[in-house]
Backbone as numpy.savetxt, mean C-alpha at the origin, in Angstrom:
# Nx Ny Nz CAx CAy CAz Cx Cy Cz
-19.35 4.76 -3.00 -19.58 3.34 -2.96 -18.25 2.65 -2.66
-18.15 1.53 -1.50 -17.26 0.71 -1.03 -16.85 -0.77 -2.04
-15.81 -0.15 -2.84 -15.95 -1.87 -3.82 -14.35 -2.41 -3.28
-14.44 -3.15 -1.57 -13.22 -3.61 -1.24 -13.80 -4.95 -1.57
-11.97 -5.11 -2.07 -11.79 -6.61 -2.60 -12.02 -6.74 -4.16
-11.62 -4.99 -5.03 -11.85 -5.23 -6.24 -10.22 -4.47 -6.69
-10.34 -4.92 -7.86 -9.17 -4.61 -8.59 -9.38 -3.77 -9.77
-8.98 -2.29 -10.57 -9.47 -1.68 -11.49 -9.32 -2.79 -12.79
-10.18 -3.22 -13.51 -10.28 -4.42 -15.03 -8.70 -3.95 -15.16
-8.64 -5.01 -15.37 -7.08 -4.97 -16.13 -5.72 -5.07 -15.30
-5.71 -4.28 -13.99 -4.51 -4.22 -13.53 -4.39 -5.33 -12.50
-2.67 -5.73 -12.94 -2.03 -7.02 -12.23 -2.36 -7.03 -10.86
-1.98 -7.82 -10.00 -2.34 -8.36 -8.75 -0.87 -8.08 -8.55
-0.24 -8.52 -9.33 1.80 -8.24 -8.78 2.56 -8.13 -10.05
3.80 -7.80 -9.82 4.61 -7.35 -10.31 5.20 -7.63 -10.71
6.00 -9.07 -12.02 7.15 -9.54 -12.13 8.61 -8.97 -11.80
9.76 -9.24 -11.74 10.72 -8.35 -11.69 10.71 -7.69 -12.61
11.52 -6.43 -12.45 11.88 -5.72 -13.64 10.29 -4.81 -14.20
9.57 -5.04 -14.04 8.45 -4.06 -14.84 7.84 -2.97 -13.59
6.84 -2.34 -14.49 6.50 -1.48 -13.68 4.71 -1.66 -13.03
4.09 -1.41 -12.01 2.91 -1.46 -11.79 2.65 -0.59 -12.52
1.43 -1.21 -12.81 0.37 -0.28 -12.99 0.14 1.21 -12.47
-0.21 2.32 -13.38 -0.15 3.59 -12.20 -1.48 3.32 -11.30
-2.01 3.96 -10.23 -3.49 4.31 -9.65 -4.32 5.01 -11.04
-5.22 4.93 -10.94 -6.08 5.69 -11.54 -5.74 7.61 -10.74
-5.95 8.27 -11.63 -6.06 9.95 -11.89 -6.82 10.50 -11.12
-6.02 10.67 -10.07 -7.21 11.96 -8.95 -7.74 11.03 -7.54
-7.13 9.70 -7.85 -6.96 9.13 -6.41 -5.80 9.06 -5.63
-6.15 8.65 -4.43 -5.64 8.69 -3.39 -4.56 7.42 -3.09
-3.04 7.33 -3.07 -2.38 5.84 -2.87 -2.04 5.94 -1.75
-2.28 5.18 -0.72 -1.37 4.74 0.44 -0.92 3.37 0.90
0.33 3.42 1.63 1.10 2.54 1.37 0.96 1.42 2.97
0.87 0.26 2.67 0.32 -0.21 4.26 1.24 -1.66 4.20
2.17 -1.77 5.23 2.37 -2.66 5.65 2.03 -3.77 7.03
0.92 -3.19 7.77 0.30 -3.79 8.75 0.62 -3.61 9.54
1.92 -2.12 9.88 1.84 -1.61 11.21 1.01 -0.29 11.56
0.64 -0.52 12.99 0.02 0.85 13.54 0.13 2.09 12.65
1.54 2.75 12.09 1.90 3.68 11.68 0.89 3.54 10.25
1.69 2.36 9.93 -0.02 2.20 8.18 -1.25 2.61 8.77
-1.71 1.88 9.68 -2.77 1.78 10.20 -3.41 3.77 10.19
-2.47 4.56 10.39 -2.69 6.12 10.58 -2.84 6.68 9.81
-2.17 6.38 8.70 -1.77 6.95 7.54 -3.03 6.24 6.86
-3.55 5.60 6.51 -4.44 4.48 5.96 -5.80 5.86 6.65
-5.84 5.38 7.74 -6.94 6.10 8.38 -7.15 7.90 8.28
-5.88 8.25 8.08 -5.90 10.05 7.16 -5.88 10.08 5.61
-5.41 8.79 5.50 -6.17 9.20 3.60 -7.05 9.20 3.69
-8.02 8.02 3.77 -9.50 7.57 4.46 -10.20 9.08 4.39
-9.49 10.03 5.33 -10.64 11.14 5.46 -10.10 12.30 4.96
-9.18 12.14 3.85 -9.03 13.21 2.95 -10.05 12.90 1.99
-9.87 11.30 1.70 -10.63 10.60 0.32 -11.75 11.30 0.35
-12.35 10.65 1.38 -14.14 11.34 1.92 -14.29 12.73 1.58
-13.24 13.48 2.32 -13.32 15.23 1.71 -13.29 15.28 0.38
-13.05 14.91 -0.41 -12.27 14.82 -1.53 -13.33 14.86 -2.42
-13.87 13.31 -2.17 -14.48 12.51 -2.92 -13.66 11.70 -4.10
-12.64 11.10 -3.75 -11.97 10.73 -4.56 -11.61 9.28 -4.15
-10.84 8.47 -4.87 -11.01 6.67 -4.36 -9.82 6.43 -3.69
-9.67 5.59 -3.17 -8.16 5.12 -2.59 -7.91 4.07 -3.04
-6.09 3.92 -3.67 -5.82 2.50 -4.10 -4.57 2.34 -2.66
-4.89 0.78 -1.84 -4.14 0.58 -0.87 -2.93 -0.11 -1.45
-1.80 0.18 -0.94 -0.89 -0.73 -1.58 0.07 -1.32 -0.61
0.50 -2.57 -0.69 1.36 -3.69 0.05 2.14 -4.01 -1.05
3.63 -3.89 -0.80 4.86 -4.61 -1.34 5.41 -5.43 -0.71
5.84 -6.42 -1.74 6.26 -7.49 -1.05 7.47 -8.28 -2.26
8.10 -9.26 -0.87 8.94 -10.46 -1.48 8.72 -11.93 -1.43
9.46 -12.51 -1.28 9.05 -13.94 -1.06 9.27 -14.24 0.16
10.27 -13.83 0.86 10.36 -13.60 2.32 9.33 -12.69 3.27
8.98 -11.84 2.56 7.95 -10.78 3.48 6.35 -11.61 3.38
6.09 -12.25 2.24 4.49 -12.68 1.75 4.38 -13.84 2.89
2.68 -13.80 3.51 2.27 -15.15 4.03 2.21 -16.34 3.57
2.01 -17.30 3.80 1.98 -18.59 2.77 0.61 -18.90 2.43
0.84 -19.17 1.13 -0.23 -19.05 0.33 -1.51 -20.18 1.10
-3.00 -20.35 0.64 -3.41 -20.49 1.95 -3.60 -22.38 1.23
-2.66 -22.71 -0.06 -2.75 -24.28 -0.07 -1.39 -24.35 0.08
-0.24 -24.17 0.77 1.05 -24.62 0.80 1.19 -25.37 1.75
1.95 -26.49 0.76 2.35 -27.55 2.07 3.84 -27.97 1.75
4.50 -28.57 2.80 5.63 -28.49 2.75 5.74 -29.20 1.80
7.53 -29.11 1.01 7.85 -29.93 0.01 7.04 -29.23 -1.30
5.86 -28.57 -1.29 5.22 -28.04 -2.11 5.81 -26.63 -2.54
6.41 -25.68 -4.08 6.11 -24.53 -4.09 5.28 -23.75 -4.72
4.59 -23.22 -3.99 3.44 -22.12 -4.47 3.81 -21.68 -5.62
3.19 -20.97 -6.59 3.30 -19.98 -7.03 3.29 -18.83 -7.15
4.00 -18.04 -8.05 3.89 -16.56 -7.81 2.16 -15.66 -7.75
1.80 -16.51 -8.42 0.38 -15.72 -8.38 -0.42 -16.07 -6.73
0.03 -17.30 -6.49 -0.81 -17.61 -5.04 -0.15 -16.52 -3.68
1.43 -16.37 -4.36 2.19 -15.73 -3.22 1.07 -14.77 -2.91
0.73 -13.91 -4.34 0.69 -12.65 -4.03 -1.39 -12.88 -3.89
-1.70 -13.63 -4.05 -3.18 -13.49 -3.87 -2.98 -13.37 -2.31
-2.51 -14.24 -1.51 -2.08 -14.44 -0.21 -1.72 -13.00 0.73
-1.01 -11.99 -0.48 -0.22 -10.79 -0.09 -1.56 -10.22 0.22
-2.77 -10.14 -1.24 -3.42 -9.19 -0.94 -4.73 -9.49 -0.17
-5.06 -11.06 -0.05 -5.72 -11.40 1.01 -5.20 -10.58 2.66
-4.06 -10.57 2.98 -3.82 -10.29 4.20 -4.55 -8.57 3.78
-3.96 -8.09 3.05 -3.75 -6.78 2.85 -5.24 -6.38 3.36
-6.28 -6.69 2.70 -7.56 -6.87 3.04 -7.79 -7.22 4.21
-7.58 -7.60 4.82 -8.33 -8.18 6.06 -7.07 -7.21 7.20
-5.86 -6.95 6.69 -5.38 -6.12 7.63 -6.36 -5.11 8.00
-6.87 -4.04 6.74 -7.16 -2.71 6.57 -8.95 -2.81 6.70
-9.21 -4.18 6.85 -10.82 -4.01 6.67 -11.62 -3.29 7.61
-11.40 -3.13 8.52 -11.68 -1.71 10.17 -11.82 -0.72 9.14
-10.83 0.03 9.21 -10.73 1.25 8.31 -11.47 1.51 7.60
-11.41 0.43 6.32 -12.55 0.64 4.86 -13.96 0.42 5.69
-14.14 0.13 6.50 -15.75 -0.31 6.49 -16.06 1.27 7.19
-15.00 1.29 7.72 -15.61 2.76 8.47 -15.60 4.28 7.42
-15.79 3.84 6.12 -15.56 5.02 5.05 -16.25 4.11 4.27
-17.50 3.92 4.26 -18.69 3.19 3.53 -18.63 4.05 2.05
-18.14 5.14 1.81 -18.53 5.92 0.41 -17.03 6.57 0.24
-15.98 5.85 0.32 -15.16 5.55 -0.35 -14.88 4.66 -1.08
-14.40 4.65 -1.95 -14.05 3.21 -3.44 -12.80 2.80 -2.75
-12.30 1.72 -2.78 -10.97 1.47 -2.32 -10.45 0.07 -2.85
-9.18 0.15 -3.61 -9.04 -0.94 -4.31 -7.66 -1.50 -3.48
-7.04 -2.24 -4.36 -5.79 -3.10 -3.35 -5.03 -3.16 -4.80
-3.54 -3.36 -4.08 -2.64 -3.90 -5.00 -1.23 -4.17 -3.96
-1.16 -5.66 -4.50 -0.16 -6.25 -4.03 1.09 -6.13 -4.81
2.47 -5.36 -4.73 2.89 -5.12 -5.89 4.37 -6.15 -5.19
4.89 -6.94 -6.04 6.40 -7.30 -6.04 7.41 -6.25 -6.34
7.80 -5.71 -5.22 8.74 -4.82 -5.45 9.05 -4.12 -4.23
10.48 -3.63 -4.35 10.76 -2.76 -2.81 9.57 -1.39 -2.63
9.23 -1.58 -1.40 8.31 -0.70 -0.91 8.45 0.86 -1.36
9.62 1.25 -1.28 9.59 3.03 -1.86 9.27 2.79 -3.26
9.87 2.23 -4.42 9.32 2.17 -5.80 8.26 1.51 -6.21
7.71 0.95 -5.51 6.27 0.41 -5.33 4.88 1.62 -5.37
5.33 2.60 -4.50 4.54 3.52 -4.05 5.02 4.30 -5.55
6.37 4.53 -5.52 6.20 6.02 -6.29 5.50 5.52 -7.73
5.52 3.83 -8.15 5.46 3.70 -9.42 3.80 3.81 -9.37
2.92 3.40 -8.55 1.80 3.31 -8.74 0.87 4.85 -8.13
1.59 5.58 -7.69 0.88 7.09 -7.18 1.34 7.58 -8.50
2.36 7.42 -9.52 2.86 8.06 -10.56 1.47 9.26 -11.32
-0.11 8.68 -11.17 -0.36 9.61 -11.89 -1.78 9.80 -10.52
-1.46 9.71 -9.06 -2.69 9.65 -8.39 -2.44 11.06 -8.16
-3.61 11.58 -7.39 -3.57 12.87 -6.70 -2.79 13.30 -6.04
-2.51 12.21 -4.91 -1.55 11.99 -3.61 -1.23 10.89 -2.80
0.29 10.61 -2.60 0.59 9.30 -2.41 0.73 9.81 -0.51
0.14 8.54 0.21 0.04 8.59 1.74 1.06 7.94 2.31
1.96 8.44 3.36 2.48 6.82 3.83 2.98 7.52 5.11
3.36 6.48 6.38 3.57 6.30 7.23 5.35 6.63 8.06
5.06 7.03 8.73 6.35 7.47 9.22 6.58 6.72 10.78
7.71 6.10 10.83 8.32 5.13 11.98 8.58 6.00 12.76
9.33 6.83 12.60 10.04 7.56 13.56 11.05 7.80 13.65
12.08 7.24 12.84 13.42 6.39 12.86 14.42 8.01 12.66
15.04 8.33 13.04 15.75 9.36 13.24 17.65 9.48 12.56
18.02 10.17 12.52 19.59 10.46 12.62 19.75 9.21 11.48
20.92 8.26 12.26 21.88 7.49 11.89 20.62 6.16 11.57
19.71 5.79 12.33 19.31 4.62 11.96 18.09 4.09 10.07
17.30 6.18 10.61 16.98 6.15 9.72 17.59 6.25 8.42
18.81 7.33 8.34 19.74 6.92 7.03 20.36 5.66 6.84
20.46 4.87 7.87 21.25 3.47 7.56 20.38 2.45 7.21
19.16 2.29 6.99 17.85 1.56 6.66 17.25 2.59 5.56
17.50 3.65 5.59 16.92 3.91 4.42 15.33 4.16 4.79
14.74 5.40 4.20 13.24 5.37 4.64 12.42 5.97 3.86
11.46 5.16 3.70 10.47 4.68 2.14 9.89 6.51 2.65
9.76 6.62 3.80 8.40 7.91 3.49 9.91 9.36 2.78
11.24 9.10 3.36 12.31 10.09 2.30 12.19 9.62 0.98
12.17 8.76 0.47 12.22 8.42 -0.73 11.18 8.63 -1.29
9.71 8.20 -0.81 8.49 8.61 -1.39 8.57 10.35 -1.64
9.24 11.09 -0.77 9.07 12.80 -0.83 10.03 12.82 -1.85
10.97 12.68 -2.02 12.07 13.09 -2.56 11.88 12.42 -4.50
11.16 11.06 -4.78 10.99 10.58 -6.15 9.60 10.89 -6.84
9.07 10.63 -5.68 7.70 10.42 -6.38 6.77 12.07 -7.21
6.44 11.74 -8.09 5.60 13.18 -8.66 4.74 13.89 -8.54
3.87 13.22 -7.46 2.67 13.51 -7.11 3.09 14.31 -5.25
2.04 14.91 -4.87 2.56 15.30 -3.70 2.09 14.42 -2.62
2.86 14.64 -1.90 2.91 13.11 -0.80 3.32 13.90 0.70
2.17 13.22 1.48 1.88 13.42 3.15 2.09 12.47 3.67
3.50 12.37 4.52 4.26 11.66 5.53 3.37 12.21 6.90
2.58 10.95 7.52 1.69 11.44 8.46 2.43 10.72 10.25
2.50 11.56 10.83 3.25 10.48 11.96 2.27 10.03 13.13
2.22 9.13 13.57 1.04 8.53 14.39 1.58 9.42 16.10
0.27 10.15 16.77 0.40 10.70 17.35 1.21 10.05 18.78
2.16 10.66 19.97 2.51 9.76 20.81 1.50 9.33 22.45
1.32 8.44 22.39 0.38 8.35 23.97 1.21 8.85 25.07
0.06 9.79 25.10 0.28 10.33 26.99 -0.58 9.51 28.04
């Protein structure tokens, strides 16, 4: 069963500083989506592990105040709040990934918009899932060590085992 656009009772929508998300629920599936193509792959191979599986997927988007859309009552001179930032975060988040989920009708798939840098975002909320998913740029040598890259950090912290999936190249 498809319950997009739900949240497990209880767990936050975001993250204050300093604390930790919520983990996923036990024996699901986390992947990490920021609304590029590469999410878009990675999103779409959890998708059909989940299905093999039979197990749920929690999608996850991190964010700042600089990265979030504007909330959908902001007007200038006006500031939002933190809770609208992030309803806003996981509105997009949803409607980024909604292709995907509809096309995995008997997968569960929840959302979480978490405040926080994207690699500890993932590792804090896969902390007790099956397997954390995420996306690989491509980014190589010098650029990728000088930016730093969430899918090394996801392999290297996180506890759960984790599939860096790379989006195939067009011929």
């Amino acid at each position: 069963m498809n319950t997009e656009g739900t949240t497990p009772a209880g767990t936050p929508l975001e993250t204050a500083e300093g604390s930790s998300p919520a983990p996923a629920p036990a024996g699901s599936i986390v992947v990490g989506h920021d609304g590029s193509p590469f999410a878009d792959y990675a999103l779409s191979t959890a998708f059909g592990l989940a299905d093999q599986l039979h197990a749920p997927i929690v999608i996850v988007r991190a964010w700042s105040i600089d990265t979030a859309p504007r909330p959908a009552n902001w007007e200038f001179g006006f500031v939002s709040s933190f809770e609208e930032y992030s309803e806003a975060v996981r509105g997009a988040l949803i409607e980024d990934t909604a292709a995907i989920v509809h096309a995995f009708p008997h997968v569960r798939a929840d959302y979480r918009a978490v405040h926080a840098g994207p690699a500890r975002s993932l590792i804090e909320v896969s902390r007790e899932a099956r397997m954390l998913v995420v996306g690989s740029r491509g980014r190589g040598n010098l650029a990728g060590l000088l930016l730093g890259s969430v899918s090394d950090q996801c392999t290297r912290l996180a506890v759960c085992p984790v599939l860096v999936t790379r989006k195939p190249a067009k011929r």
